[in-house]
Gaussian input, Z-matrix of N, CA and C with variables (Angstrom, degrees):
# hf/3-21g

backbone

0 1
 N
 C     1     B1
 C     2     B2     1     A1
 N     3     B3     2     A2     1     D1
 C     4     B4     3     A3     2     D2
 C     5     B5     4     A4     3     D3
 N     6     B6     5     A5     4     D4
 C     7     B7     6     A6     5     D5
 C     8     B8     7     A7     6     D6
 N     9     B9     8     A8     7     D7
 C    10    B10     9     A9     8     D8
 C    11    B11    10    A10     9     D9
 N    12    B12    11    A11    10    D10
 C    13    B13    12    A12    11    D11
 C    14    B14    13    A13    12    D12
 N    15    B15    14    A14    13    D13
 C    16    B16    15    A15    14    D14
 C    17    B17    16    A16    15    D15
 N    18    B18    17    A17    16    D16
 C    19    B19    18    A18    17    D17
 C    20    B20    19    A19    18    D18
 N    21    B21    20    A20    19    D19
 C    22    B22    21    A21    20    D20
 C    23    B23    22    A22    21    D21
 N    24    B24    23    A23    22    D22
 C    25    B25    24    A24    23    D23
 C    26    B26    25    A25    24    D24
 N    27    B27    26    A26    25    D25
 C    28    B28    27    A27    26    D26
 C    29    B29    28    A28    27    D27
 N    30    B30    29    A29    28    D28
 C    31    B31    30    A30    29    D29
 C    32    B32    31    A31    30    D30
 N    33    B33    32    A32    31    D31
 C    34    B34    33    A33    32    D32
 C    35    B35    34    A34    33    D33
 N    36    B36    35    A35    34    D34
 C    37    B37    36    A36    35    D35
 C    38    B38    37    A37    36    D36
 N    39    B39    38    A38    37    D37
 C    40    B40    39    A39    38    D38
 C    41    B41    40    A40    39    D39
 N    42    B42    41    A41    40    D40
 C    43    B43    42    A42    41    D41
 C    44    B44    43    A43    42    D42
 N    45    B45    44    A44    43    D43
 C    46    B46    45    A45    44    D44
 C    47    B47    46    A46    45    D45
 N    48    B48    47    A47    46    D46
 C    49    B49    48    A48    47    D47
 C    50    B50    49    A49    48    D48
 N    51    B51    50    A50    49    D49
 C    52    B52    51    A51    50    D50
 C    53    B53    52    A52    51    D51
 N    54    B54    53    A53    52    D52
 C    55    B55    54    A54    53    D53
 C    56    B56    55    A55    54    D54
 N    57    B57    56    A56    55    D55
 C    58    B58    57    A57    56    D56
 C    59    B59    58    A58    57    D57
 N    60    B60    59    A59    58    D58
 C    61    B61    60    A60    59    D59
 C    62    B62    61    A61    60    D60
 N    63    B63    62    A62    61    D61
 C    64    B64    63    A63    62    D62
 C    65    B65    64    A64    63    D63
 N    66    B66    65    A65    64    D64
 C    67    B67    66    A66    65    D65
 C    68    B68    67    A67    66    D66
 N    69    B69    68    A68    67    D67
 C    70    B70    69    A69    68    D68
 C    71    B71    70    A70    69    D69
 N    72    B72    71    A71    70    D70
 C    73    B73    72    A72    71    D71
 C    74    B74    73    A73    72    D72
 N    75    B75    74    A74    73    D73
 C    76    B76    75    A75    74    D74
 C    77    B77    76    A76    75    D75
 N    78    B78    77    A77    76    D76
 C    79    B79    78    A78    77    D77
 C    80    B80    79    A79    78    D78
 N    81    B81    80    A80    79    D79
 C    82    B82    81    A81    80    D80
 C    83    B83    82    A82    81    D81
 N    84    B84    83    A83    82    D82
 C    85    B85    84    A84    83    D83
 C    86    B86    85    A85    84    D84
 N    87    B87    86    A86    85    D85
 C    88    B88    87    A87    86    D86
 C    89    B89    88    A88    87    D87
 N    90    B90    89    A89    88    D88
 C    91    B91    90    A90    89    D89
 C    92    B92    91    A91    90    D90
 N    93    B93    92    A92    91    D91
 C    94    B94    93    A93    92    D92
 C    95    B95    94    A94    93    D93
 N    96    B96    95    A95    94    D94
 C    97    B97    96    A96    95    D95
 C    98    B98    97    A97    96    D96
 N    99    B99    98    A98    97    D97
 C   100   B100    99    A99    98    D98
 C   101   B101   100   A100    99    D99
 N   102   B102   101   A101   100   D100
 C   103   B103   102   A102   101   D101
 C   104   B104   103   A103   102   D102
 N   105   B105   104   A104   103   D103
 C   106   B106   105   A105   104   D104
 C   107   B107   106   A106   105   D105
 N   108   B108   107   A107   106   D106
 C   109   B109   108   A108   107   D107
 C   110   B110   109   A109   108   D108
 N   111   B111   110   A110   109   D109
 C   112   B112   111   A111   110   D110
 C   113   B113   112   A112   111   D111
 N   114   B114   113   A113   112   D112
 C   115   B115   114   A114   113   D113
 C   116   B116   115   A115   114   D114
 N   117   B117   116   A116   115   D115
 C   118   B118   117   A117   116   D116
 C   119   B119   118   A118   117   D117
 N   120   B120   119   A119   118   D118
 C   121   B121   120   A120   119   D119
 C   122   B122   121   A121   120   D120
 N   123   B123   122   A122   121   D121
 C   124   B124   123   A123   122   D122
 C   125   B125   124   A124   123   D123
 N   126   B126   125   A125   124   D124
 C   127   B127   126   A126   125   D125
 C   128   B128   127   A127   126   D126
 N   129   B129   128   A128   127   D127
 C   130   B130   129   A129   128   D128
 C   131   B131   130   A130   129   D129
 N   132   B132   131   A131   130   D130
 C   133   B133   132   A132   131   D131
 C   134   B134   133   A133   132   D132
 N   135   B135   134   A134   133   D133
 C   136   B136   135   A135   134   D134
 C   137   B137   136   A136   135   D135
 N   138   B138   137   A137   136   D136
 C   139   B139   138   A138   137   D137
 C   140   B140   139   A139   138   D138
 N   141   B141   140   A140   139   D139
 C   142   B142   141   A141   140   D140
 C   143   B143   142   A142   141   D141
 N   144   B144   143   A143   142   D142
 C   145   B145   144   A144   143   D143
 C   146   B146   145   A145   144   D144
 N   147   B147   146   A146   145   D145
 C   148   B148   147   A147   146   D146
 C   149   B149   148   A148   147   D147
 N   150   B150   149   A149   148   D148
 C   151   B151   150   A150   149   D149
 C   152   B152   151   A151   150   D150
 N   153   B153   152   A152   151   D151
 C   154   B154   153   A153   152   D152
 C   155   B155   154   A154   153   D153

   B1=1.4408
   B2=1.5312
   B3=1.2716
   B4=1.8929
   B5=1.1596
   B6=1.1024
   B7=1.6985
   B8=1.2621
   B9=0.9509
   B10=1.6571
   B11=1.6056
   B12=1.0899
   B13=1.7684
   B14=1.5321
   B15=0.9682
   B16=1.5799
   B17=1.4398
   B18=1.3496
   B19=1.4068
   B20=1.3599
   B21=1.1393
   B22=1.5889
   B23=1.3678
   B24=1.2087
   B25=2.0237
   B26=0.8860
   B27=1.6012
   B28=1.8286
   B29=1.6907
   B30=1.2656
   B31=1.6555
   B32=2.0142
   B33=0.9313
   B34=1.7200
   B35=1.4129
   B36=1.1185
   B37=1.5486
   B38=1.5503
   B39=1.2028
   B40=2.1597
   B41=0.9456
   B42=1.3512
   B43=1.4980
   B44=1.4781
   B45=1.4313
   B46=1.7792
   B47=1.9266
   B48=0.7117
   B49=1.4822
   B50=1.4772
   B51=1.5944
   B52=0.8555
   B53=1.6140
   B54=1.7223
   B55=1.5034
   B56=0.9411
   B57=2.1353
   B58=1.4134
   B59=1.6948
   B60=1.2666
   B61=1.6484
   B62=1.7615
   B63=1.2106
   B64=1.1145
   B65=1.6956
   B66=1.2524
   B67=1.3289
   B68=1.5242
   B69=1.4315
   B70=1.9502
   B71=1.6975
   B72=1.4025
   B73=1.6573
   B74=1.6969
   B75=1.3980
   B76=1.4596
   B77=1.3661
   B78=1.4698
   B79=1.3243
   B80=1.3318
   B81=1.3811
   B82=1.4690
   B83=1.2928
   B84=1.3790
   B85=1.3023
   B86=1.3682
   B87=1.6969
   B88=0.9675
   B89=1.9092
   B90=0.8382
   B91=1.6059
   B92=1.2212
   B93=1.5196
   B94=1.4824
   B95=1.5389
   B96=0.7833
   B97=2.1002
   B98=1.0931
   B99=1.5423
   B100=1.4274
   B101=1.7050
   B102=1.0095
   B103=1.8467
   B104=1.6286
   B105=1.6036
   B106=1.6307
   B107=1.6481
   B108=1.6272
   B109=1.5824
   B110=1.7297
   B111=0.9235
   B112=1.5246
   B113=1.4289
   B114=1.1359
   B115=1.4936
   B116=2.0978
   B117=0.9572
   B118=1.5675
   B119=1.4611
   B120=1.6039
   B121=1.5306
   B122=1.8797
   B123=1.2118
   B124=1.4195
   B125=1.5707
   B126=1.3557
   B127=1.7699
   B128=1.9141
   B129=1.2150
   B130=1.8287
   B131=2.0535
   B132=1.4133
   B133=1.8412
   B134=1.3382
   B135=1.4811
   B136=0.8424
   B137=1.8386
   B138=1.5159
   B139=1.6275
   B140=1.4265
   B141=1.0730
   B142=1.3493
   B143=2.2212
   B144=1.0279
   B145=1.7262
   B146=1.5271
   B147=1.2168
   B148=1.6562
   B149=1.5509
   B150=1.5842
   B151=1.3931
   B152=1.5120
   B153=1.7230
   B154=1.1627
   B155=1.5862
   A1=108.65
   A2=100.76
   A3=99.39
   A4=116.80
   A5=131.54
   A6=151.19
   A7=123.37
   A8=139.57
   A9=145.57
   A10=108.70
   A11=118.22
   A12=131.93
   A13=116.64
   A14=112.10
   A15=131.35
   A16=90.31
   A17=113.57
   A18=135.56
   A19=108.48
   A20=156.66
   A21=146.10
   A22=113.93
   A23=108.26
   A24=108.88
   A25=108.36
   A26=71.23
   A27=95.04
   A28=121.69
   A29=93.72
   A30=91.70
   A31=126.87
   A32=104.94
   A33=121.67
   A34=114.45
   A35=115.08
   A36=102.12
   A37=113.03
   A38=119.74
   A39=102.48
   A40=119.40
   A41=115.19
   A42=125.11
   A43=109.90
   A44=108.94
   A45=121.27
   A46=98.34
   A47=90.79
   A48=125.37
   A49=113.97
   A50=114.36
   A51=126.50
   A52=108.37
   A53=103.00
   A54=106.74
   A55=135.94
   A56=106.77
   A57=106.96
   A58=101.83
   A59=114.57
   A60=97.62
   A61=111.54
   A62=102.05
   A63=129.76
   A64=120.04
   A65=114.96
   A66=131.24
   A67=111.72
   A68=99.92
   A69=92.63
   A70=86.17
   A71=118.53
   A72=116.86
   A73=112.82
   A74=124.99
   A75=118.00
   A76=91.47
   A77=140.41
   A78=104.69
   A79=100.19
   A80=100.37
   A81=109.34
   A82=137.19
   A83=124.55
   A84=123.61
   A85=133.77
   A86=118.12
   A87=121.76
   A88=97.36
   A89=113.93
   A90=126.45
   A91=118.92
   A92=110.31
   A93=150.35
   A94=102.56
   A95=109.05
   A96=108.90
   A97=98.63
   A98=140.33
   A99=131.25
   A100=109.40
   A101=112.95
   A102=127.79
   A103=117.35
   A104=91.03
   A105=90.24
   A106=124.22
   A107=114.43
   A108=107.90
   A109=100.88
   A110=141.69
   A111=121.78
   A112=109.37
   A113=111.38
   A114=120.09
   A115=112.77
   A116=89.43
   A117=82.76
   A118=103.15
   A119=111.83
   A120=96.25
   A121=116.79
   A122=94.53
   A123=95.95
   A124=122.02
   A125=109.44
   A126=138.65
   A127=93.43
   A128=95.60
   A129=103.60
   A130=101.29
   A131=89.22
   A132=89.60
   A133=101.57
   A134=141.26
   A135=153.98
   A136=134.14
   A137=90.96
   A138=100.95
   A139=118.66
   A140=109.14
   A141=112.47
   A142=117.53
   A143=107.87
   A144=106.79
   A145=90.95
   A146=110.28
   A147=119.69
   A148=107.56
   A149=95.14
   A150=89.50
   A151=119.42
   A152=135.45
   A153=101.80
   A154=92.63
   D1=134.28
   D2=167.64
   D3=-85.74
   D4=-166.98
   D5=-130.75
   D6=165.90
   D7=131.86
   D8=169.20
   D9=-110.51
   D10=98.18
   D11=162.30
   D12=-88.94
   D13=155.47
   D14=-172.56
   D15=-121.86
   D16=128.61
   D17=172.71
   D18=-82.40
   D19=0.54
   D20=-134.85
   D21=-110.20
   D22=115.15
   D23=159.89
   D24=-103.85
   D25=175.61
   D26=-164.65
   D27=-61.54
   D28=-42.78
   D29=164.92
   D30=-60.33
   D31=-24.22
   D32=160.58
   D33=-74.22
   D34=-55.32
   D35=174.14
   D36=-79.88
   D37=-32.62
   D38=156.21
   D39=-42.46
   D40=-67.73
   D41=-168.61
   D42=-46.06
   D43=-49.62
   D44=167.09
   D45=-33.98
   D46=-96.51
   D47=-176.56
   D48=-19.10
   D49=-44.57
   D50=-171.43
   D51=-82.61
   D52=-52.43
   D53=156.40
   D54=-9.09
   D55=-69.86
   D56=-171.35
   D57=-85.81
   D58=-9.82
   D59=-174.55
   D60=-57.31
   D61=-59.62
   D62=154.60
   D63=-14.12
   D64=-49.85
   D65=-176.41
   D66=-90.14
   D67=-21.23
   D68=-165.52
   D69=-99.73
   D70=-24.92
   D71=170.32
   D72=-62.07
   D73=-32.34
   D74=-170.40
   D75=-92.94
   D76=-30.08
   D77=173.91
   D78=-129.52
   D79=91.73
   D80=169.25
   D81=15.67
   D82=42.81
   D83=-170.65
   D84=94.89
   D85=-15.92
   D86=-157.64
   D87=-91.67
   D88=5.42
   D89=178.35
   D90=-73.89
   D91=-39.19
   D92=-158.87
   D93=-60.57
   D94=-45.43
   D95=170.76
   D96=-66.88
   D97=-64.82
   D98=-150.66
   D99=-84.61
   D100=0.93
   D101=159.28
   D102=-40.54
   D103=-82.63
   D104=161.78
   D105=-37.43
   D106=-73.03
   D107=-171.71
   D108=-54.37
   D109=-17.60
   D110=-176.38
   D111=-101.71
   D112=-8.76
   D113=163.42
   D114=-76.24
   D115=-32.27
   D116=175.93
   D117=-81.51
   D118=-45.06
   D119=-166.58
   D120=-66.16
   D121=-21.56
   D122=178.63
   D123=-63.79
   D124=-42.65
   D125=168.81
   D126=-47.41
   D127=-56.35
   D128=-168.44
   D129=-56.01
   D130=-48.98
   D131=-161.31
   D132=-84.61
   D133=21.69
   D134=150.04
   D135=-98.80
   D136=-14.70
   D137=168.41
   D138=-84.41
   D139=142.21
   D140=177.58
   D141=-120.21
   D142=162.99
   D143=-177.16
   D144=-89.37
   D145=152.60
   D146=163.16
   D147=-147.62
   D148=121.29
   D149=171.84
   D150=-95.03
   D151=161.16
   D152=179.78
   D153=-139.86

């Protein structure tokens, strides 16, 4: 059977996090839409298949 896992630590998702905080603070918000779509793609390029 396969599986879908998420690879992510904690230090990867701060750094994420911290990134965009960071980014939606220097330009006032206007970052704030494109949060979500780079939040999925990041979730995506971080999953991996596992078979078991």
């Amino acid at each position: 059977m396969k599986r879908l896992r998420c690879d992510v630590g904690f230090a990867d998702s701060l750094l994420f996090l911290l990134g965009w905080t960071l980014l939606v603070v220097i330009t006032f918000g206007l970052a704030s839409p494109f949060f979500l779509f780079s939040l999925i793609k990041f979730m995506i390029n971080k999953t991996v298949i596992v078979e078991e």
